[in-house]
Structure formats: C-alpha cells, structure tokens
VEXDREN-182936 format. One record per residue (C-alpha): residue in one letter; chain; x, z, y. Coordinates in steps of 0.1 Angstrom, whole numbers, plus 5000, padded with zeros to 4 digits. Each point is the difference from the previous one (the first is absolute). Example, Ala and Ser with C-alpha at 12.3 -4.5 7.8 and 13.67 -1.06 7.14 Angstrom:
+---------+--------+------+------+------+
| residuo | cadena |   xx |   zz |   yy |
+---------+--------+------+------+------+
|       A |      A | 5123 | 5078 | 4955 |
|       S |      A | 5014 | 4993 | 5034 |
+---------+--------+------+------+------+
***
This chain:
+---------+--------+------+------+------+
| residuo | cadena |   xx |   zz |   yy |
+---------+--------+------+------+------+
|       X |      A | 4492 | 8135 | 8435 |
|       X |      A | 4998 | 5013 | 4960 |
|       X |      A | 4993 | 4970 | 4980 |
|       X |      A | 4978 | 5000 | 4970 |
|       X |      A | 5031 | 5006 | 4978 |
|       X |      A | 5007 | 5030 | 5016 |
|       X |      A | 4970 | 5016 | 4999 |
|       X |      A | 4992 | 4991 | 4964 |
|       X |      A | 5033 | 5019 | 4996 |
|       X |      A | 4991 | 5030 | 5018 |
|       X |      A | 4971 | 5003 | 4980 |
|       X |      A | 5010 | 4996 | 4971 |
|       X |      A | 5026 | 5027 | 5004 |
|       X |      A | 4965 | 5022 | 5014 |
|       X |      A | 4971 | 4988 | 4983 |
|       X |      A | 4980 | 5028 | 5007 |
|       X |      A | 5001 | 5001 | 5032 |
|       X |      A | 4999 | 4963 | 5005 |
|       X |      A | 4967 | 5006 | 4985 |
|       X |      A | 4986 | 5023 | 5022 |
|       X |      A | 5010 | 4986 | 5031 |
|       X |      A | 4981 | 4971 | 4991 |
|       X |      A | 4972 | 5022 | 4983 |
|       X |      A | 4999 | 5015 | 5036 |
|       X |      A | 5001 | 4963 | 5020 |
|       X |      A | 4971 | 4990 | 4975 |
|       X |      A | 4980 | 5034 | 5017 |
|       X |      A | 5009 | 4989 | 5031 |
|       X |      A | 4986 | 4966 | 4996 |
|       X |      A | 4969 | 5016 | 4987 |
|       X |      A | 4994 | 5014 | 5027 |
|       X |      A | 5004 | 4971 | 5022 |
|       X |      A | 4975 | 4983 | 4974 |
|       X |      A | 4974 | 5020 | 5005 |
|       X |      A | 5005 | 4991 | 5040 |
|       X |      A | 4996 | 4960 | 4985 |
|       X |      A | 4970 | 5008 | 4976 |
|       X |      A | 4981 | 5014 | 5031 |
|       X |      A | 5008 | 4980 | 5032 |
|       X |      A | 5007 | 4967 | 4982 |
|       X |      A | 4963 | 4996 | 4991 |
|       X |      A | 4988 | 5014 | 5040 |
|       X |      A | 5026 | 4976 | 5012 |
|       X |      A | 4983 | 4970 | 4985 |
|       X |      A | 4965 | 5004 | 5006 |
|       X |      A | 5013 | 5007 | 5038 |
|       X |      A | 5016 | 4964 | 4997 |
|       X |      A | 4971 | 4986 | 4986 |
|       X |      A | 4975 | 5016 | 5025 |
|       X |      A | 5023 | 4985 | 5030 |
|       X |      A | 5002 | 4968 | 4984 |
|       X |      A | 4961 | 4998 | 5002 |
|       X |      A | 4999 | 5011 | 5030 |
|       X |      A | 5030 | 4979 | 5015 |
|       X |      A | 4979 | 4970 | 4984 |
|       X |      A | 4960 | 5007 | 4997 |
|       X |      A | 4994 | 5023 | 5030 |
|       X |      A | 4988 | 4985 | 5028 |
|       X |      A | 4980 | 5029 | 5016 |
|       X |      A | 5032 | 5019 | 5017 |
|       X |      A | 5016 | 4981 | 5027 |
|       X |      A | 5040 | 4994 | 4998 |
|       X |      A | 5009 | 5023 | 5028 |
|       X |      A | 4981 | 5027 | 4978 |
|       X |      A | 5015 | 4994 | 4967 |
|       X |      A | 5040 | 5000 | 5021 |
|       X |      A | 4992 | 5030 | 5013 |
|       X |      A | 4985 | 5019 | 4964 |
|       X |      A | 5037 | 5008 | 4990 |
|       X |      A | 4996 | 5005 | 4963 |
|       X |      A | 5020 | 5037 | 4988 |
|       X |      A | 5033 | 4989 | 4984 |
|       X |      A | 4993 | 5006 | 4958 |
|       X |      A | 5030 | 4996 | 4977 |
|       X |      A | 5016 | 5007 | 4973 |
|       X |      A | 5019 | 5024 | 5025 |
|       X |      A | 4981 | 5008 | 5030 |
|       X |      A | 4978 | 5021 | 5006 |
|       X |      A | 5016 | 5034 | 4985 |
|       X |      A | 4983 | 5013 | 4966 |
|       X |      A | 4973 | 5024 | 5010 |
|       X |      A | 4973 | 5022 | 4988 |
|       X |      A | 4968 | 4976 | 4998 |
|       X |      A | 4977 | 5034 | 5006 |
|       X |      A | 5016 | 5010 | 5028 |
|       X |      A | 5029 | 4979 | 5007 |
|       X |      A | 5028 | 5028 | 4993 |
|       X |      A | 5031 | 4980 | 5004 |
|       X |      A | 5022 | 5002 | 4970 |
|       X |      A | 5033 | 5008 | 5001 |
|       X |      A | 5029 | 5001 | 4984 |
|       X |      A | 5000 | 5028 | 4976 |
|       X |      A | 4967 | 4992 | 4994 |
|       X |      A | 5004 | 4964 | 4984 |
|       X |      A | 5027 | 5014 | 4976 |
|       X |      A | 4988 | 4980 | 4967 |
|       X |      A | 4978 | 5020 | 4975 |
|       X |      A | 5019 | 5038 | 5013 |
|       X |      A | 4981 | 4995 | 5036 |
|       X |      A | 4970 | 4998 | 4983 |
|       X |      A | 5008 | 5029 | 4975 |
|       X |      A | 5009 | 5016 | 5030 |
|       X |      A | 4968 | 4998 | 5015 |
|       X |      A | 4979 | 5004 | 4971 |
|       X |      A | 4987 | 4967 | 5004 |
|       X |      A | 4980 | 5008 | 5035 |
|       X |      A | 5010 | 4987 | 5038 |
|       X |      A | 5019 | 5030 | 5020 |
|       X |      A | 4981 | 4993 | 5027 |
|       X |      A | 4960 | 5002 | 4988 |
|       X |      A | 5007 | 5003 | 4964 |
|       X |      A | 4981 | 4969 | 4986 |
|       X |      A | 5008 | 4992 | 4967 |
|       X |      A | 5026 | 4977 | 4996 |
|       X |      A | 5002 | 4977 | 4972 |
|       X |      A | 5018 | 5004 | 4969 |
|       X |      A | 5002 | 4961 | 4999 |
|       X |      A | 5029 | 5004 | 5024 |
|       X |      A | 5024 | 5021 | 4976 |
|       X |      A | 4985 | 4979 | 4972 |
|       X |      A | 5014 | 4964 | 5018 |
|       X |      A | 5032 | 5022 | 5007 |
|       X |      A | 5010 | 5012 | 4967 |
|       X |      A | 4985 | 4967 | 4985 |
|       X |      A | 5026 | 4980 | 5022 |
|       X |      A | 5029 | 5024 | 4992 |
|       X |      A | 5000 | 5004 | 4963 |
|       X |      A | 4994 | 4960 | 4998 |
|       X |      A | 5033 | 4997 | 5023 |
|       X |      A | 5018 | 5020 | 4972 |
|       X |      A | 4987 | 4982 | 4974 |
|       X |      A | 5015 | 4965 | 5016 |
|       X |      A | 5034 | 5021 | 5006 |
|       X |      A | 4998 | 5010 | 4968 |
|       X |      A | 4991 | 4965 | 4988 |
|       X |      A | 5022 | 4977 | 5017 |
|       X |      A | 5035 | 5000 | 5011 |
|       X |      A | 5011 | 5008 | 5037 |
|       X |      A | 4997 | 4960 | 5018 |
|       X |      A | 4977 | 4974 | 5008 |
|       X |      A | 4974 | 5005 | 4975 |
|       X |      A | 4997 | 5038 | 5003 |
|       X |      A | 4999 | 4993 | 5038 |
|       X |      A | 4966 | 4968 | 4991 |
|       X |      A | 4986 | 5025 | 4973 |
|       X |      A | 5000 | 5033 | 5025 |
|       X |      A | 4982 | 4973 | 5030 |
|       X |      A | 4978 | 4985 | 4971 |
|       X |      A | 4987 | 5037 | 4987 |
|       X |      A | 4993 | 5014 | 5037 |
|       X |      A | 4983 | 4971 | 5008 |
|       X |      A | 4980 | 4998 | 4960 |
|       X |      A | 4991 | 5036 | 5016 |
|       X |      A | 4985 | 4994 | 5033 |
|       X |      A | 4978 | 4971 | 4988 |
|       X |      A | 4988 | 5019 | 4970 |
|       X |      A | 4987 | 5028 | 5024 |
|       X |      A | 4986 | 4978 | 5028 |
|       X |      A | 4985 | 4979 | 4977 |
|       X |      A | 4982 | 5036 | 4985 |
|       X |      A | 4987 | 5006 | 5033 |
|       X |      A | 4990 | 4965 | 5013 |
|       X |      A | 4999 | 4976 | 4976 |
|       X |      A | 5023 | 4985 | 5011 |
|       X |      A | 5036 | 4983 | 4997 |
|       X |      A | 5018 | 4985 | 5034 |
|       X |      A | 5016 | 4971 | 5005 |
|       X |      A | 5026 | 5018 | 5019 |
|       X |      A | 5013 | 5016 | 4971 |
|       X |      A | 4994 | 4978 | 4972 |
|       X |      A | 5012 | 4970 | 5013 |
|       X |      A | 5035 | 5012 | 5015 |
|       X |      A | 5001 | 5018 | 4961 |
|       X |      A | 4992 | 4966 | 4986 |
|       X |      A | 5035 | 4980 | 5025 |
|       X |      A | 5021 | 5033 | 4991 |
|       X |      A | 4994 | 4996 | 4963 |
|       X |      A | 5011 | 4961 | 5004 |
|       X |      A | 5028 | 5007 | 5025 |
|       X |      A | 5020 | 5027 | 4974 |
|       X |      A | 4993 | 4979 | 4974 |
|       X |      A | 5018 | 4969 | 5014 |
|       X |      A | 5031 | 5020 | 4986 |
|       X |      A | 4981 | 5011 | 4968 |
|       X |      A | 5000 | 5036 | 5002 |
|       X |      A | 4968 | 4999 | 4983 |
|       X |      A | 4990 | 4968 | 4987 |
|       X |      A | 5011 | 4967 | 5004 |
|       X |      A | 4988 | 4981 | 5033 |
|       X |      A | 4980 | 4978 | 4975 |
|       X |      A | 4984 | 5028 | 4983 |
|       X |      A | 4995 | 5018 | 5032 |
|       X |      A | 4982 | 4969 | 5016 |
|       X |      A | 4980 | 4994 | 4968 |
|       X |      A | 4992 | 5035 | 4997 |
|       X |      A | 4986 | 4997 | 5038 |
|       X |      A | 4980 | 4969 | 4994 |
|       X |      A | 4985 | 5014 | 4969 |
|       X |      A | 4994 | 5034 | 5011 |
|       X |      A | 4977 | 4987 | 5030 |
|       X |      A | 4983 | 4969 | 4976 |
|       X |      A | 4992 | 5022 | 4971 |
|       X |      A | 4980 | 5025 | 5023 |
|       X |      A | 4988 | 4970 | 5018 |
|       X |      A | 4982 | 4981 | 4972 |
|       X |      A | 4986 | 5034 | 4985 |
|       X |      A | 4986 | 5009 | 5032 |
|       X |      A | 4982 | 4969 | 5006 |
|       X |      A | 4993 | 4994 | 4959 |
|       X |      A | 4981 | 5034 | 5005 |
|       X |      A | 4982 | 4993 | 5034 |
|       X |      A | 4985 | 4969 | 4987 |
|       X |      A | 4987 | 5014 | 4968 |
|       X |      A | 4985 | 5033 | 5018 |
|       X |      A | 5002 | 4990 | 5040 |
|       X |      A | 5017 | 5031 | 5004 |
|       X |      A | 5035 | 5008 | 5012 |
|       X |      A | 5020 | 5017 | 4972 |
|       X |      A | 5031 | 5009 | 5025 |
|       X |      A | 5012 | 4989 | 5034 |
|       X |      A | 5032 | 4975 | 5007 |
|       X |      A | 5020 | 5030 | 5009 |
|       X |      A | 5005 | 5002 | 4958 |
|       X |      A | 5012 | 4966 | 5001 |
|       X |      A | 5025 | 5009 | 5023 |
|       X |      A | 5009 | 5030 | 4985 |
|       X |      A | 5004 | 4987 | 4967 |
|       X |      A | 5019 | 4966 | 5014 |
|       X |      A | 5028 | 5026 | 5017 |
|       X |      A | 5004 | 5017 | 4965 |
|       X |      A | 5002 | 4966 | 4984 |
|       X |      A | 5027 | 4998 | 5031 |
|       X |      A | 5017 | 5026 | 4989 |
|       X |      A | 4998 | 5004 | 4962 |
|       X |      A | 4998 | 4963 | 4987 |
|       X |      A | 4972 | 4981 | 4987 |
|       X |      A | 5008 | 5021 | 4966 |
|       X |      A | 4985 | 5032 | 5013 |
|       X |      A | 4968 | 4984 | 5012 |
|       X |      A | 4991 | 5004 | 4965 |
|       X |      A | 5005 | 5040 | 4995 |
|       X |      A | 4992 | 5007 | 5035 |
|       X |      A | 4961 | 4986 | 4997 |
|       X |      A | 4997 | 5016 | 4965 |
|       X |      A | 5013 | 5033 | 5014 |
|       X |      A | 4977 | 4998 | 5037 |
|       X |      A | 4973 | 4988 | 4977 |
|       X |      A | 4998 | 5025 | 4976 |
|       X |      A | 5008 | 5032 | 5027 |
|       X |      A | 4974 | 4984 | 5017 |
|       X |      A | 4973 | 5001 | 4975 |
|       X |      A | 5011 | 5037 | 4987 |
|       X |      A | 4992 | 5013 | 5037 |
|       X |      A | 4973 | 4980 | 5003 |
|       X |      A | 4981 | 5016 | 4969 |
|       X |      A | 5010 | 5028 | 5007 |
|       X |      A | 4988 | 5006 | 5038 |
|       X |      A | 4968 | 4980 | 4987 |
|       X |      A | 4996 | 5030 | 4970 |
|       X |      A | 5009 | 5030 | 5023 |
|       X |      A | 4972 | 4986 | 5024 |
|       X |      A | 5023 | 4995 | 5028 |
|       X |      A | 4997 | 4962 | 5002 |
|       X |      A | 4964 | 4981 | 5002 |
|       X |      A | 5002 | 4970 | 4982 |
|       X |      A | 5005 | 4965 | 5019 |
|       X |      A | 5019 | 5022 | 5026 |
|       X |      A | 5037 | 4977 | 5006 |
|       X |      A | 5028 | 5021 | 4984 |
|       X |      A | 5037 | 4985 | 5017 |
|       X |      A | 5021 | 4982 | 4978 |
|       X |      A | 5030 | 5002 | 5024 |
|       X |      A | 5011 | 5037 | 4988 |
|       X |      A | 5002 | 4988 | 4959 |
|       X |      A | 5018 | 4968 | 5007 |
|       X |      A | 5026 | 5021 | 5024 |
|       X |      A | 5000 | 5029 | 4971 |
|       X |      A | 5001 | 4973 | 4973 |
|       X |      A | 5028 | 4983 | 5019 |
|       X |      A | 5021 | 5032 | 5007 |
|       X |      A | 5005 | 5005 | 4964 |
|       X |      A | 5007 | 4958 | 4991 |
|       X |      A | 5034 | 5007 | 5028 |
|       X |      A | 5007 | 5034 | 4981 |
|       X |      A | 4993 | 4993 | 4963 |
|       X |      A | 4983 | 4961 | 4996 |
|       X |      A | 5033 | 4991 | 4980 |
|       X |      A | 4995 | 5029 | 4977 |
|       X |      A | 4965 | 4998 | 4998 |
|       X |      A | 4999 | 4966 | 4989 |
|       X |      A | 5028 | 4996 | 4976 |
|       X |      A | 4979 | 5031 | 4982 |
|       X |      A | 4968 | 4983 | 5000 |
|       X |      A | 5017 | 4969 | 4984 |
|       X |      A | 5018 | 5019 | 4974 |
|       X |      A | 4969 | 5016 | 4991 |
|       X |      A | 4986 | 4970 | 4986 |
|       X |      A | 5032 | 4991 | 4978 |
+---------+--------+------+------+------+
***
C-alpha cells in the first residue's frame, strides 16, 4: 500500500491532476451530503418519536408495537427517490451538478422541479475540497481539514433548514479535532483542549447572560458544541477571529434579509452556518488574518 510519501510524490510531479481528482472526490462527497442534510434530520425525529413512544405510550399493547415493524431509514437505505412520485434515481441520474444540468433541473419521471440546492451543496463541497488541497500538504492534516470542511458543510445546511445542529456530528467533530491534535498537526493538545473548553463556555455564558436580561433564547447548545469542536480543532487562539467573523456575517445577513423584507423581526436566524463559515476560513487563513490585523495597529 502507497504511503503518504509516495503519494505526496506523485503529486507533486502532477499537480493538476492531483487537484482534480480530489476536486472530483469533493463532488462526490457533495453529493453524499446532500443524502446527510436530508435524512439525518428525518432520522432523528424518528428516534425521538420511538423513544416517546417506547417510554410514554401506554395505549398500544406490546404484541402490537413487536409486530409495527418500523421501515428501515438510513443514511443508506431506502434508495434516493422522486418525493412526487417516487421515480427511483439511478445512476446516471445522481451524477453531481451534470445530472442535474442534464435534466434541466426537473425529475425524468414527472418532471417536478428539482432543487438547485442540490448542485449548490455539490459544487460548494467540491471547490472547498480544492481549496484544502490547495491549502495543505498531502497527510494527516489535509486528510482532518477535508473531514472537518464536509462535515462544517452538512451542519451549515441542516442547521438552515431545521435549526438545528446534532450531536451526532458535532460531538464526534469535537473527539476528532482532540484525537489529531494529540500529535499537533494543528495545535498543541493544550491549545486544542483549551480551545474546546473555551469554545463551549464562551457561548455558554452569553447565552445565559442574554436569557436572563431578555428571558429569551439567543441560540441553542448546538453553537456551543459547534464552536467547542472548532476550539477543538483551531486552538483557543481562533476563538477570537472565529466569533468576530460569525458575528459580524451574521449581523450583515441579518440586516439585510430584515431590509429586503424577507425576515420578520424576532423570527430566530441560525448561528450554526456563520460560526462553520467563520471557522472554515480561521483553518484556511486565521494565521494570516491575524498577524495582518496586529500589524495594522503598529
């Protein structure tokens, strides 16, 4: 089996096509995400609605609820599918972005629109894979940076649709960002720890600073999470840059979804989507960013 060595070697003797093979992995994966971004979400309210029932309902007998077989819903099965009129997709069809060139962007089999989100999450995926190849050297860290951007992706879009951030990502982003670090291929363990701990407590007192002035809820615990598996990743020193840059994202949309009348006012806008942005661009450029801002005000 080619070790890291060798492959570094064969691409840097073809760079361009070291490139697009992993421009075209990164598509791959995007399409794959969008699978994550849509069943993830169904998958956990299924959970939840058979934990309530598995605990709360008394009304159906237990020979009833062993016999009510629930369908199998994964992340693989059932097949992808038409949700007008279940047209099975297949293979040439779930080509990223060409299939839906292809098919002008309408099912084969009743021609309902399909949406552009899909290419969107696909192209979005593959030119931030070349970016990191681009970015970081063939190893370990372009291997935790290409895992950390699909996943940054997938949260940012479920979190668009449903509010929300899951554990089942952020948490096992949060151990990864600790385990690689243990060799420091980021950040030190110490900083990486640090950066964790921070990243979660910094959210945490803001949220609750916030509820107890207003008794509202200015943003949900998946943020804490999310920003405590940057902080895994990054160091406590990009907590810093990475709430300035969510932060200020954040407010730009908000003002201007609230001016183009697209937004009513006291409507929740996510967080999730400008801390994973904000924390994309501290793995690719916080160094740079930083040591600019500080020589700025020599």
């Amino acid at each position: 089996m080619p070790s890291f060595h060798d492959l570094a070697l064969v691409a840097a003797q073809f760079p361009a096509l070291y490139l697009v093979t992993l421009t075209l992995l990164g598509l791959l994966v995007g399409s794959f995400l969008n699978v994550v971004i849509h069943r993830l979400p169904i998958m956990m309210e299924r959970s939840w609605q058979q934990e309530y029932r598995d605990y709360f309902d008394e009304s159906s007998s237990d020979e009833e609820q062993s016999t009510a077989a629930p369908e199998r819903f994964n992340l693989m099965v059932p097949r992808s599918a038409c949700p007008h009129c279940g047209h099975a997709i297949t293979a040439l069809e779930n080509i990223p972005i060409l299939s839906w060139l292809m098919l002008r962007g309408r099912c084969r089999g009743c021609q309902a629109r399909i949406s552009a989100r899909y290419p969107l999450v696909e192209l979005c995926t593959g030119l931030a894979t070349l970016a990191i190849a681009w970015h970081f050297p063939l190893g370990w860290p372009l291997l935790g940076a290409l895992l950390l951007t699909w996943t940054l992706i997938a949260l940012t879009f479920i979190d668009l649709d449903k509010m929300l951030l899951p554990d089942q990502l952020t948490l096992p982003l949060l151990w990864l960002g600790l385990l690689l670090n243990i060799s420091g291929h980021f950040v030190s363990l110490q900083d990486a720890v640090l950066g964790a701990m921070f990243g979660y407590l910094v959210l945490w007192s803001l949220y609750w600073s916030f509820k107890l002035l207003t008794g509202k809820e200015g943003m949900g615990y998946g943020d804490f999470k999310l920003l405590a598996a940057l902080g895994a990743w990054l160091g406590w020193q990009a907590l810093p840059l990475i709430l300035i840059l969510s932060s200020l994202v954040g407010a730009i949309v908000g003002i201007t979804l609230l001016l183009l009348r697209r937004h009513q006012q006291g409507n929740p806008i996510p967080f999730g989507p400008y801390l994973a942005m904000a924390g994309w661009i501290a793995l690719l450029w916080g160094n740079d960013i930083t040591t600019w801002y500080l020589q700025s005000l020599l």
